[in-house]
Backbone as CSV, one residue per row, in Angstrom:
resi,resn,N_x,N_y,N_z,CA_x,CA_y,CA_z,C_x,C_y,C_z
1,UNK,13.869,47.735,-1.564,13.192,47.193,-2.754,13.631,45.746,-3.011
2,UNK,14.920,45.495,-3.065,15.757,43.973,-3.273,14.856,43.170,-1.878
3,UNK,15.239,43.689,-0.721,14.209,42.973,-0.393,12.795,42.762,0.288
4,UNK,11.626,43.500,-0.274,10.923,42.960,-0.374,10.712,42.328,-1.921
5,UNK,11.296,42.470,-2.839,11.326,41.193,-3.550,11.669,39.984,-3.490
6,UNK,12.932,39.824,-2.510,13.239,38.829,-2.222,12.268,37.973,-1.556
7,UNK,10.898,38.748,-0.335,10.104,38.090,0.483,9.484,37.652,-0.448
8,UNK,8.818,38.166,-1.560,7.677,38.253,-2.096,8.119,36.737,-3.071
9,UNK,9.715,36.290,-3.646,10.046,35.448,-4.298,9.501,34.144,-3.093
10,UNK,9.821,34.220,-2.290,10.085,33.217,-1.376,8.984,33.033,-0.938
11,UNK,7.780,33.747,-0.496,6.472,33.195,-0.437,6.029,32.697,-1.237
12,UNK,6.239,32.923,-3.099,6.070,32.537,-4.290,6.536,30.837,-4.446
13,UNK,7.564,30.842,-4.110,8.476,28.989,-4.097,7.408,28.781,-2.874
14,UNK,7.170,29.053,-1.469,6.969,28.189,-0.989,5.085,28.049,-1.108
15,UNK,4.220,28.833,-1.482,3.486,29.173,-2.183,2.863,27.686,-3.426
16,UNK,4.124,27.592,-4.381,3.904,26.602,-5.476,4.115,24.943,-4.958
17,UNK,5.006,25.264,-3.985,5.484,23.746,-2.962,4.170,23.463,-2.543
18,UNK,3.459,24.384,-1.863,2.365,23.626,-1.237,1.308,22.879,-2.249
19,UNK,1.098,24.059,-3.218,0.191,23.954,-4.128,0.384,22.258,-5.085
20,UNK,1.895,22.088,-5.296,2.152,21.173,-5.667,1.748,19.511,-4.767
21,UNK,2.345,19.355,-3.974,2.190,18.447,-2.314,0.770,18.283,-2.092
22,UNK,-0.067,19.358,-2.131,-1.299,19.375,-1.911,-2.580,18.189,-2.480
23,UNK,-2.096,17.958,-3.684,-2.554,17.344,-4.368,-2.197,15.760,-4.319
24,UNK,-1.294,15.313,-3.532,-0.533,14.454,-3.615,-1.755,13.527,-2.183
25,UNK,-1.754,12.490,-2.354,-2.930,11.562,-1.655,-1.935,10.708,-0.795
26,UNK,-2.313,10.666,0.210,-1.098,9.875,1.478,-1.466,8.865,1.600
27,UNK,-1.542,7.637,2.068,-1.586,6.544,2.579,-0.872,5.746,3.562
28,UNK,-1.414,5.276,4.453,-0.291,4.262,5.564,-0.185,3.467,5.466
29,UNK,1.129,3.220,5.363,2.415,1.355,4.915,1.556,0.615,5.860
30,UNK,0.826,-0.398,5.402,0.504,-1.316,6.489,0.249,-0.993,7.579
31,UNK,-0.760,0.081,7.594,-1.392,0.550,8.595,-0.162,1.839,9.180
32,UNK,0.423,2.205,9.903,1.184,3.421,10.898,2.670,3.292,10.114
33,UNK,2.688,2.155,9.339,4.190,1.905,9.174,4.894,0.727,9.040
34,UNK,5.748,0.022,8.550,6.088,-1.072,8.240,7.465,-1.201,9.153
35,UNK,7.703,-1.974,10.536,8.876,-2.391,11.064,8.949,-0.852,11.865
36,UNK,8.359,0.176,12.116,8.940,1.648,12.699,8.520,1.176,14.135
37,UNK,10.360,1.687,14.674,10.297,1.480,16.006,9.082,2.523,16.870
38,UNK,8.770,3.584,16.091,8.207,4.579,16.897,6.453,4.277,16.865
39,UNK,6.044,3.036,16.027,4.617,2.415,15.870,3.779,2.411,17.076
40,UNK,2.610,2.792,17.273,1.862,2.483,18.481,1.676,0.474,18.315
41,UNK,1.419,0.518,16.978,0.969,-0.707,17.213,1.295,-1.461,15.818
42,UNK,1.634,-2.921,16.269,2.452,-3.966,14.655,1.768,-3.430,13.420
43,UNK,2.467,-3.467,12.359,2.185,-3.700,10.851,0.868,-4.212,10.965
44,UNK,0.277,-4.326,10.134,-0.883,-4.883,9.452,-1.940,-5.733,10.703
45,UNK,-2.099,-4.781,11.975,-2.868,-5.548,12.641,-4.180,-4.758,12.575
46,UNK,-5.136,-5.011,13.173,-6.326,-3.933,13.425,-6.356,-2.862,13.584
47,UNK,-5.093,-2.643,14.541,-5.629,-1.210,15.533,-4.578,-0.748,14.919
48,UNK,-3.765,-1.241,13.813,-2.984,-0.027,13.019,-3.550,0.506,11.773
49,UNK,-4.612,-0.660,11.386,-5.063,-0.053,10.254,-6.008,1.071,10.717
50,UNK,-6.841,0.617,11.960,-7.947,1.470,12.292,-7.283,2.670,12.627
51,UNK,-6.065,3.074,13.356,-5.787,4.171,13.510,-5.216,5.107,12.731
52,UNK,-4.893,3.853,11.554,-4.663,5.040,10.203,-5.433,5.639,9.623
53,UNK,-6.736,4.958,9.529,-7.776,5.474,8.945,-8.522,6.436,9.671
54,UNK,-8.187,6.575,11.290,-9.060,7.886,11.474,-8.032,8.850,11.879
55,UNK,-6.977,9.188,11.479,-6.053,10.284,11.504,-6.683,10.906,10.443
56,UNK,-6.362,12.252,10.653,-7.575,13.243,10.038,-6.757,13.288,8.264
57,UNK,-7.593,13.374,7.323,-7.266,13.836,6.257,-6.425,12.373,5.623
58,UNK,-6.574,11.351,6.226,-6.159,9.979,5.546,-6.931,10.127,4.588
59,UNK,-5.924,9.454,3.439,-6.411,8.931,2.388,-6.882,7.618,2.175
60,UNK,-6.145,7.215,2.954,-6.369,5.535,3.458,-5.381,4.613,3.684
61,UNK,-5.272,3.526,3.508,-4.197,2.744,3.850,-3.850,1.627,3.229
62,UNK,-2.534,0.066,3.055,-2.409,-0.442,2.230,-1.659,-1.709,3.051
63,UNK,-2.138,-2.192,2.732,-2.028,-3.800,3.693,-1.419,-5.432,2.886
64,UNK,-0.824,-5.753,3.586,-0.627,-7.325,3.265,-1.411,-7.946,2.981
65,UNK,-1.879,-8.924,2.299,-2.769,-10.059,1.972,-2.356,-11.114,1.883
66,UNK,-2.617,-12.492,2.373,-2.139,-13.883,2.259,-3.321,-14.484,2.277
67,UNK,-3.182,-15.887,1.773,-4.444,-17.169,2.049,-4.121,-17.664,2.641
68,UNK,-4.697,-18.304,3.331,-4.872,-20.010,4.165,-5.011,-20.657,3.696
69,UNK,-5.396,-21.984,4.165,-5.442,-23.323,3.138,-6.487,-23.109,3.526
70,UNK,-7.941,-22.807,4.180,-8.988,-22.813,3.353,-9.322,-21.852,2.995
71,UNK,-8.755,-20.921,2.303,-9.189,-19.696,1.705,-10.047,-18.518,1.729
72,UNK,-9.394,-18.631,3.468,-9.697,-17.046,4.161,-8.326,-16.641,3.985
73,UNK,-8.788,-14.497,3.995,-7.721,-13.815,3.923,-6.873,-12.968,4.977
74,UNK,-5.791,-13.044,5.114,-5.044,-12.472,6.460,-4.238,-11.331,6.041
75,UNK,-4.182,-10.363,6.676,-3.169,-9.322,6.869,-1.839,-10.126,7.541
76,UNK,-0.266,-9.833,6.532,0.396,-10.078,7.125,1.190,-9.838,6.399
77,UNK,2.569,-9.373,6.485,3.745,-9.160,5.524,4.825,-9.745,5.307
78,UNK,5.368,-10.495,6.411,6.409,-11.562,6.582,6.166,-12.866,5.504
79,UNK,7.303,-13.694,4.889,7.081,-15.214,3.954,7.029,-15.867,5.525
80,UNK,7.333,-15.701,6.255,7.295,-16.819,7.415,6.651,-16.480,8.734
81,UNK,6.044,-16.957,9.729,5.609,-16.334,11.041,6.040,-16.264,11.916
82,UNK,7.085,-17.048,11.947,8.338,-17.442,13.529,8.675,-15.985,14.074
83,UNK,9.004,-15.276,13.015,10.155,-14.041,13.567,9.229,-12.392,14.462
84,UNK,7.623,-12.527,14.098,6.879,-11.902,14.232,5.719,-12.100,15.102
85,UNK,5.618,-13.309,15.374,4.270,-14.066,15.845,4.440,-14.855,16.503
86,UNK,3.017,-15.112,17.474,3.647,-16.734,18.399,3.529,-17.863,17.743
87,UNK,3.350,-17.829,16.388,3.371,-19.132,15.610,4.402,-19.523,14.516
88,UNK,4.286,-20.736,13.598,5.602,-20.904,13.293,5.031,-21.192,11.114
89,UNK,5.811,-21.658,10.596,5.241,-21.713,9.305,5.181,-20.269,8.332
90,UNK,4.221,-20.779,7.369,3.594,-19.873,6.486,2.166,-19.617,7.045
91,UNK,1.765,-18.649,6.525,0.329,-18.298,6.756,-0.497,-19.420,5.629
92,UNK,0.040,-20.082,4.283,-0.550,-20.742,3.139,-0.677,-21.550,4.097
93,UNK,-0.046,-22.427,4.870,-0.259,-23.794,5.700,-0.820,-23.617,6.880
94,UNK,-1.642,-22.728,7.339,-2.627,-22.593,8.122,-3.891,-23.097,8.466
95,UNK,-4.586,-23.585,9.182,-6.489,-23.300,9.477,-6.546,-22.078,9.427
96,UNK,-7.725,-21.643,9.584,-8.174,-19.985,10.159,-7.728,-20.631,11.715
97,UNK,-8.766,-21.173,12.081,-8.815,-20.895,13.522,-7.173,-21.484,14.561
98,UNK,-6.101,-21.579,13.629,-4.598,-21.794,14.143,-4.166,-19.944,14.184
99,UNK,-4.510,-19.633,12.906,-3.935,-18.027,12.911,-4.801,-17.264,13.483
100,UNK,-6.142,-17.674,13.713,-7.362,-16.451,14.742,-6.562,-16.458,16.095
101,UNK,-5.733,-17.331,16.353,-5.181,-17.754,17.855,-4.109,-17.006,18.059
102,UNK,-2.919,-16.856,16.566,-2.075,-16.128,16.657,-1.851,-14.215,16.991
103,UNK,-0.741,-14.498,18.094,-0.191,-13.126,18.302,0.768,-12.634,17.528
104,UNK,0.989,-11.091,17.683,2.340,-10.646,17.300,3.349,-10.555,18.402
105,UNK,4.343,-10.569,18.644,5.511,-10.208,19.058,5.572,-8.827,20.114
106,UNK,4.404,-8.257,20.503,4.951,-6.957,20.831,3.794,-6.997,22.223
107,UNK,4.086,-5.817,23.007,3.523,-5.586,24.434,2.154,-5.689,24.452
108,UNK,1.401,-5.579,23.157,0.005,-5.433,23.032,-0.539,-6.320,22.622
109,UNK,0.593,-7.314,22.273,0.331,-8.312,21.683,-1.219,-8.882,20.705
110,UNK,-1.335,-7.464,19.710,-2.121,-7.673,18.812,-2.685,-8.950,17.723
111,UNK,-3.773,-9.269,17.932,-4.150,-10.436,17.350,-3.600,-10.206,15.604
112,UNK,-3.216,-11.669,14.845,-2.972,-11.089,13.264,-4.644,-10.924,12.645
113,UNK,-5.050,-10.413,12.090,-6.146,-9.738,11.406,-6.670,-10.032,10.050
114,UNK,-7.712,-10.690,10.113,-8.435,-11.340,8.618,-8.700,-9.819,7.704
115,UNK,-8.442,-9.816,6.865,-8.793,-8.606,5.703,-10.839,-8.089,5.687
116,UNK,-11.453,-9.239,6.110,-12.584,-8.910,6.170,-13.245,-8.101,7.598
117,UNK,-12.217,-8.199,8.289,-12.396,-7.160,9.841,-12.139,-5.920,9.324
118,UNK,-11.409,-5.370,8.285,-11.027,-4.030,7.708,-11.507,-3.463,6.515
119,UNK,-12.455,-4.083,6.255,-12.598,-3.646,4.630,-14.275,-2.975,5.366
120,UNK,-14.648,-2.460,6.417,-16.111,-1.788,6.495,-15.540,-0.583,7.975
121,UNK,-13.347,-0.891,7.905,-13.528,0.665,8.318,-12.792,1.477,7.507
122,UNK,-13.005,1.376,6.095,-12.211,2.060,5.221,-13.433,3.359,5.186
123,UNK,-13.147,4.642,5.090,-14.553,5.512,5.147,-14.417,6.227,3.697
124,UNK,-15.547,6.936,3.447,-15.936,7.666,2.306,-15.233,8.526,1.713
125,UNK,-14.110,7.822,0.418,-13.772,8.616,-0.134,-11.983,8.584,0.470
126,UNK,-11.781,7.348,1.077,-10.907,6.770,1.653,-10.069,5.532,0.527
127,UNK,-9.289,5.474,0.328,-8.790,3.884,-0.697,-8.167,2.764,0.090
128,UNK,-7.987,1.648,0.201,-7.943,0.042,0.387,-6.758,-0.125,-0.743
129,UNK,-5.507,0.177,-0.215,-5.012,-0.879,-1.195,-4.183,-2.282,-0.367
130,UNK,-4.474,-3.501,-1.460,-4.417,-4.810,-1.092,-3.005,-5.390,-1.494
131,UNK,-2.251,-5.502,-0.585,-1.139,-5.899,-1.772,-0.770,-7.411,-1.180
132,UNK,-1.211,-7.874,-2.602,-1.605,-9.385,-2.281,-0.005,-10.346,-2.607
133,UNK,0.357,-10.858,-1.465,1.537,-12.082,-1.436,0.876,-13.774,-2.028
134,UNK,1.144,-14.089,-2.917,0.725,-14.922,-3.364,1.740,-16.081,-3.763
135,UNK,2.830,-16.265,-2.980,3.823,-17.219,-2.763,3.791,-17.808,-1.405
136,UNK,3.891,-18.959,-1.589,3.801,-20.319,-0.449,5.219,-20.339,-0.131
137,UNK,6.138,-19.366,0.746,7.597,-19.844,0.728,7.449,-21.456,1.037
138,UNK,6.680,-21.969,2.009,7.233,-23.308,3.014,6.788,-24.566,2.015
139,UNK,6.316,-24.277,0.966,6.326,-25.432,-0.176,6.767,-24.999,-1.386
140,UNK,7.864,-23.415,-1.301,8.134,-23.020,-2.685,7.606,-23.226,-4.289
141,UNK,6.181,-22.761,-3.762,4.665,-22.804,-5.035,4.329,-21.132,-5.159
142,UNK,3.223,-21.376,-5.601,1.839,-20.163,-5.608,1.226,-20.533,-5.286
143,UNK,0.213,-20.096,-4.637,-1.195,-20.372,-4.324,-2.066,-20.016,-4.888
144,UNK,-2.741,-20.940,-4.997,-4.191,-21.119,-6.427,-4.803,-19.945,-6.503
145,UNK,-4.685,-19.516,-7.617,-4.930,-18.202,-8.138,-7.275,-18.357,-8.248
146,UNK,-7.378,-19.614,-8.518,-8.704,-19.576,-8.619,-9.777,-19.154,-7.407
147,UNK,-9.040,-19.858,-5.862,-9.672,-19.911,-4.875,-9.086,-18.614,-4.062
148,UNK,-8.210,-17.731,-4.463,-7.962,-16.664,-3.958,-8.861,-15.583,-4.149
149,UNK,-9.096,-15.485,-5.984,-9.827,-14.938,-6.305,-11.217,-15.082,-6.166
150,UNK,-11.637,-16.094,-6.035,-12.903,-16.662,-4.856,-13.862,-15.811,-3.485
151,UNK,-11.910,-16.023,-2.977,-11.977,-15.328,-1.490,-12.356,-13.349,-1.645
152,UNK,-11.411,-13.376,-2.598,-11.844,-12.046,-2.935,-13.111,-11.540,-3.188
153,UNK,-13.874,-12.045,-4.243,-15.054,-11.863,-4.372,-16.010,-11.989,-3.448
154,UNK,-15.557,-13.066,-2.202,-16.533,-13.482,-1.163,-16.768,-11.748,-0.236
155,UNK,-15.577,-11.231,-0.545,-15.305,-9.681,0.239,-15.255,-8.592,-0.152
156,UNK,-15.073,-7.838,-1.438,-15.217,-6.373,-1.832,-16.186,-6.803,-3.203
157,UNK,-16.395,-6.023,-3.634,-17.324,-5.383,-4.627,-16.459,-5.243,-6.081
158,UNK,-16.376,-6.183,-6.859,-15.010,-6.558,-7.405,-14.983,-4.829,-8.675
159,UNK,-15.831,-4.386,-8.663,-15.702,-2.920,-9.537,-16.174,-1.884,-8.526
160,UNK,-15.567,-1.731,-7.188,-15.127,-0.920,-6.280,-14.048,-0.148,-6.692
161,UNK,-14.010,1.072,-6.678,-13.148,1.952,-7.705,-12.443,2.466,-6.223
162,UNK,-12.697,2.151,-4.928,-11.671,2.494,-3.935,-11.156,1.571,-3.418
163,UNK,-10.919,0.404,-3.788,-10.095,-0.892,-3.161,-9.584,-0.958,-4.747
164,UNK,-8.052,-1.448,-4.933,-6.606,-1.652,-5.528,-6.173,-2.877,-5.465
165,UNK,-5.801,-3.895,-6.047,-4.914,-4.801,-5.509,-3.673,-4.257,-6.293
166,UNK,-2.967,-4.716,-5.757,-1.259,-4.366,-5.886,-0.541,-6.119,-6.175
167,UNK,0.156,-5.829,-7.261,0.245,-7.062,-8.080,1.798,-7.138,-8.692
168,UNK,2.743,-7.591,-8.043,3.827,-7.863,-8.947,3.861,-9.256,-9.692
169,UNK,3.260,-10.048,-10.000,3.339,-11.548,-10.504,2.500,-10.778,-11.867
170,UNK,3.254,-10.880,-13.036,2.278,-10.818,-14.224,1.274,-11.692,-14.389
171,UNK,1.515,-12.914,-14.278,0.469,-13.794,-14.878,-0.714,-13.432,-13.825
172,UNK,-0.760,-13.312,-13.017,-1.768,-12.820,-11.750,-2.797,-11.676,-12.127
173,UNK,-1.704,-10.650,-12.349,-1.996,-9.145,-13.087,-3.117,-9.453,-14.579
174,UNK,-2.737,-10.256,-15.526,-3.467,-10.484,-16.353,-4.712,-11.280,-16.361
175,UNK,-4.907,-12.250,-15.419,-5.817,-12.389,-15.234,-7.069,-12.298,-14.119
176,UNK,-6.580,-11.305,-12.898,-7.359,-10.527,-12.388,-7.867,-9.097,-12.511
177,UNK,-7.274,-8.367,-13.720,-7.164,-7.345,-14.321,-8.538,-6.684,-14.412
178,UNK,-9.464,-7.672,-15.415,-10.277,-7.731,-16.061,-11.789,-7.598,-14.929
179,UNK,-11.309,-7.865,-13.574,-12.546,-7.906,-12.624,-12.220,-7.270,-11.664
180,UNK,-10.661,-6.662,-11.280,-10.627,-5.750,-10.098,-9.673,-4.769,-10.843
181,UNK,-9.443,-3.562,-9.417,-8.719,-2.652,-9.951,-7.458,-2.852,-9.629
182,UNK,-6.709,-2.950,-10.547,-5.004,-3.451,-10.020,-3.766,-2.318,-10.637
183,UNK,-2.839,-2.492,-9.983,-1.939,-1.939,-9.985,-0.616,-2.644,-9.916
184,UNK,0.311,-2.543,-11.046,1.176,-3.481,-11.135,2.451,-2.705,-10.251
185,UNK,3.358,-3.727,-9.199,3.998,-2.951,-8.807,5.469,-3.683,-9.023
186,UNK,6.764,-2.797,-9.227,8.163,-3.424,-9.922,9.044,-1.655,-9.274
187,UNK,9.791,-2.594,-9.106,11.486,-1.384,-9.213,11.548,-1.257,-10.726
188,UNK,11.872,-2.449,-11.768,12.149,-2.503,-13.096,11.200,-1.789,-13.936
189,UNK,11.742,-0.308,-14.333,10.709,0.612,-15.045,10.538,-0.150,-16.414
190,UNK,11.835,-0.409,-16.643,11.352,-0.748,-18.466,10.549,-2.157,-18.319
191,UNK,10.725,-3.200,-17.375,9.391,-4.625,-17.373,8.065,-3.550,-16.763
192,UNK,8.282,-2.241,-15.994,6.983,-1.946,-15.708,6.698,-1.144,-17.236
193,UNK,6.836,-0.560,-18.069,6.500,-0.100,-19.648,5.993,-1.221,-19.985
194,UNK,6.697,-1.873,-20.621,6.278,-3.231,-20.846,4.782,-4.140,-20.473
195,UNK,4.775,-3.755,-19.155,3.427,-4.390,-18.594,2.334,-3.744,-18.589
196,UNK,2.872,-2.453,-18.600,1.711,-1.272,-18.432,1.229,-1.280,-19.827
197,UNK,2.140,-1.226,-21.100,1.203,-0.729,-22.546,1.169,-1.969,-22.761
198,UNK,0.867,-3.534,-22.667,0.410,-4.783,-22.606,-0.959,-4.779,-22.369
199,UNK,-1.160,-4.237,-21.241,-2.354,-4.243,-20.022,-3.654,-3.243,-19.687
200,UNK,-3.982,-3.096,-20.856,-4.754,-1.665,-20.586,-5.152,-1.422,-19.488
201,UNK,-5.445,-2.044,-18.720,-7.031,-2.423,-17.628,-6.044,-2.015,-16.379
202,UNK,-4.359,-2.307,-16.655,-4.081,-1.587,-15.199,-3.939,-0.344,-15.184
203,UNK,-4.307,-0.218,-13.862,-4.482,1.472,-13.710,-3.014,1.789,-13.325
204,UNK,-1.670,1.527,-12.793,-0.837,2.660,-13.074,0.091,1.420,-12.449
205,UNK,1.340,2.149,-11.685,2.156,1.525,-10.813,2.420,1.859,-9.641
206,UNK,3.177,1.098,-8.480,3.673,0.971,-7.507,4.866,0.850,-7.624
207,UNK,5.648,1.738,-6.875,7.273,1.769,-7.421,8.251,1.973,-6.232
208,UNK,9.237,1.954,-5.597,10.061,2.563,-4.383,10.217,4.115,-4.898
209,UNK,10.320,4.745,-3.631,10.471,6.065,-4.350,11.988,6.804,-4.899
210,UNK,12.852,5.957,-3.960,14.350,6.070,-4.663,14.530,5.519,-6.134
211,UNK,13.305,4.884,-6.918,13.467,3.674,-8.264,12.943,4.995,-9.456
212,UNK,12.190,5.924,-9.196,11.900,6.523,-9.777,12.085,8.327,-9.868
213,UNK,11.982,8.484,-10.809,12.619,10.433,-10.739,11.237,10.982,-11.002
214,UNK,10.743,12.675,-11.070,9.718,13.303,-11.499,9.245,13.400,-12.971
215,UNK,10.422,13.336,-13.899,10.173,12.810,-15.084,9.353,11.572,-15.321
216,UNK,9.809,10.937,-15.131,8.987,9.689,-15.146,7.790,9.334,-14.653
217,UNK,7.260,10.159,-13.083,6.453,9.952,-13.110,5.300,11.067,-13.688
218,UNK,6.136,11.855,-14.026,4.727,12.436,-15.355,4.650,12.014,-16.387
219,UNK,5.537,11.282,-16.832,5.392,10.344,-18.089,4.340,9.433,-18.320
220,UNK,4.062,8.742,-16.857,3.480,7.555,-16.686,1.894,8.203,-16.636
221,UNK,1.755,9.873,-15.757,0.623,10.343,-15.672,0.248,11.010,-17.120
222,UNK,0.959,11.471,-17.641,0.419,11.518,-18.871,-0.359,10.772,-19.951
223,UNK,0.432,9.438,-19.452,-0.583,8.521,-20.480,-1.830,8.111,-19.610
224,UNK,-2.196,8.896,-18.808,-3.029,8.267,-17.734,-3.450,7.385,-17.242
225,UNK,-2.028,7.067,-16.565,-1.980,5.614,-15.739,-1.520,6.820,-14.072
226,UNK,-1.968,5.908,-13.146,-1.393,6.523,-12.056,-0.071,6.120,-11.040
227,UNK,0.349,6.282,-10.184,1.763,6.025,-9.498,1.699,6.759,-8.157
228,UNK,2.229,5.318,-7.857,2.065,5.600,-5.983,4.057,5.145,-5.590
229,UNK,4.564,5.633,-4.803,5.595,5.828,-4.285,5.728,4.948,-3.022
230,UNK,6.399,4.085,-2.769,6.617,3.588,-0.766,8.066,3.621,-0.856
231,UNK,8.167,2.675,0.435,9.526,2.762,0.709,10.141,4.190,1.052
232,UNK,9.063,4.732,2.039,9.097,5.954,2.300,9.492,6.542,4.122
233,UNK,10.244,6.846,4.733,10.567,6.474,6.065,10.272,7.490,6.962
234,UNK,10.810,8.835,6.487,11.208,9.977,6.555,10.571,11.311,6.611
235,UNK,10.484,12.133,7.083,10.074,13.696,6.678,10.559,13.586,5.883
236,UNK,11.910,13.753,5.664,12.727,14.210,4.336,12.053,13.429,3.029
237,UNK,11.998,11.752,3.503,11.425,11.024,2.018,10.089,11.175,1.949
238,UNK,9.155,12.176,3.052,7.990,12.360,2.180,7.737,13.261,1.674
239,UNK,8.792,14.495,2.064,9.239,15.543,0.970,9.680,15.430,-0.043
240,UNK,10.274,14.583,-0.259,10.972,14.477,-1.919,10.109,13.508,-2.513
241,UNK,9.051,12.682,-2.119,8.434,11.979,-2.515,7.011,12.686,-3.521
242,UNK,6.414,13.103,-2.491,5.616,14.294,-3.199,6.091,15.524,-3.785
243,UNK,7.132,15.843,-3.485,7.587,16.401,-4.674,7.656,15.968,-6.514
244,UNK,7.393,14.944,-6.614,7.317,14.157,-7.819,6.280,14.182,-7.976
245,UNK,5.543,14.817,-7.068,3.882,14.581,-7.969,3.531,13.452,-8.094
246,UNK,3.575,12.159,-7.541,2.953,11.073,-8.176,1.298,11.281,-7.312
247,UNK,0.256,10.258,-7.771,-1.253,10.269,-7.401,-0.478,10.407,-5.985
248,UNK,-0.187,9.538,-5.077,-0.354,9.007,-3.786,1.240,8.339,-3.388
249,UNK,1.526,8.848,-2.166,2.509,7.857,-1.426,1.588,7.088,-0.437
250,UNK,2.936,5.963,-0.401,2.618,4.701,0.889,3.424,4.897,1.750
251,UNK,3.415,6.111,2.896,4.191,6.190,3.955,4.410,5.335,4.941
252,UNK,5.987,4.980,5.587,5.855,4.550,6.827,5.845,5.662,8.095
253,UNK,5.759,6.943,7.670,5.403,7.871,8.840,4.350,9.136,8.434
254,UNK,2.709,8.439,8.345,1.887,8.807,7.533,1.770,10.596,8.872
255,UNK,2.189,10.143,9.961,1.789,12.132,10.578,2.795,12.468,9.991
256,UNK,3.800,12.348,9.726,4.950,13.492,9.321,4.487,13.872,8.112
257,UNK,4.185,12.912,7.179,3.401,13.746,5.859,1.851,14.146,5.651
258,UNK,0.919,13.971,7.136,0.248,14.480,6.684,0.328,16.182,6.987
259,UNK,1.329,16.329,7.823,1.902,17.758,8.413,2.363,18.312,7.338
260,UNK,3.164,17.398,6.494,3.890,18.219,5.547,2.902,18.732,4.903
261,UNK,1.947,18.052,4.477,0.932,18.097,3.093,0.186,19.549,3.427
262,UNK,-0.096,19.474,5.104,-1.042,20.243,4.958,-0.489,22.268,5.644
């Protein structure tokens, strides 16, 4: 009798685990992963975003954004290009056609990738999130918030309810708020309170997943704002990640959690 109660407990826990996880929406770090030695292919190039997006049961994926000086947009995550690429600089002090030329660093030597090559293989019911770098390290500025937002418009559907930009610069946050869907992202919970009941219009946060506990993030879902998790490496951290219930993680090992999930 003890045990088949005991089975019957233990299908019950693992039973509510799934049920819980289940719900939880995956996404890939810059396409397969950010820096993972075990990557088919670099961060934020084509054929990582494309292959994130057709692994079965993607939710979608979440990418670098930079400008050029003439205000086309690039996938890329590095402040500098030397350490990653066959080129040298910032991506802000670019032509297009200097960075259309540029490689990455690796055997496949993947071309770096304009944001408008990826935004028509995101599929139905799939999300785009943009997480836009908007610092010039190599002239220690910003870059013009007018002609970015320009570029943007030249490319998504600015009340597209499945493309995100991802926004840690407040002043940025407040005034692209109002025409796309953004998401403010911070380690600092109490500047993210702060920004969030400021800001109606953003829809939730972006947080590391070691920065935040499960409390909190039902706190944040309660007031119905949403919360996405990265800085995620691991089986283990995409187990404890979705365990918190937040909307969505940003995995860097999107098969291990979509195994877990499912």
């Amino acid at each position: 009798m003890r045990f088949t109660f005991s089975i019957c407990l233990l299908i019950l826990l693992f039973s509510c685990k799934k049920e819980k996880i289940g719900n939880v929406q995956i996404y890939g770090h810059a396409g397969m992963g950010l820096s993972m030695q075990n990557s088919i292919y670099h961060d934020n190039s084509f054929e990582a975003v494309q292959l994130c997006l057709a692994m079965p049961n993607s939710n979608g994926v979440e990418v670098d954004v930079q400008m050029d000086k003439e205000g086309n947009l690039w996938l890329f995550h590095d402040q500098f290009l030397d350490a990653e690429s066959s080129l040298g600089g910032c991506v802000n002090e670019k032509c297009s056609s200097e960075l259309g030329s540029g490689t990455y660093k690796t055997l496949k030597k993947e071309k770096i990738a304009q944001l408008s090559q990826i935004i028509n293989e995101v599929g139905s019911g799939q999300k785009l999130f943009l997480d836009i770098k908007n610092a010039n390290t190599c002239t220690n500025s910003i870059v013009e918030i007018n002609l970015f937002r320009e570029s943007l418009n030249n490319l998504i559907d600015s009340v597209n309810p499945n493309i995100y930009l991802i926004l840690n610069d407040v002043n940025w946050l407040s005034q692209l708020s109002n025409q796309f869907q953004v998401l403010f992202s911070s380690d600092d919970l109490v500047l993210a309170d702060e920004v969030i009941n400021q800001n109606a219009e953003v829809k939730g946060l972006v947080v590391r997943n070691k920065t935040i506990d499960k409390n909190k993030v039902n706190e944040l879902k309660n007031q119905g704002k949403e919360v996405y998790l990265f800085d995620i490496r691991s089986p283990k951290g995409n187990r404890e990640a979705m365990l918190k219930e937040p909307n969505g993680i940003i995995t860097d090992d999107i098969r291990a959690a979509l195994i877990e999930r499912n």
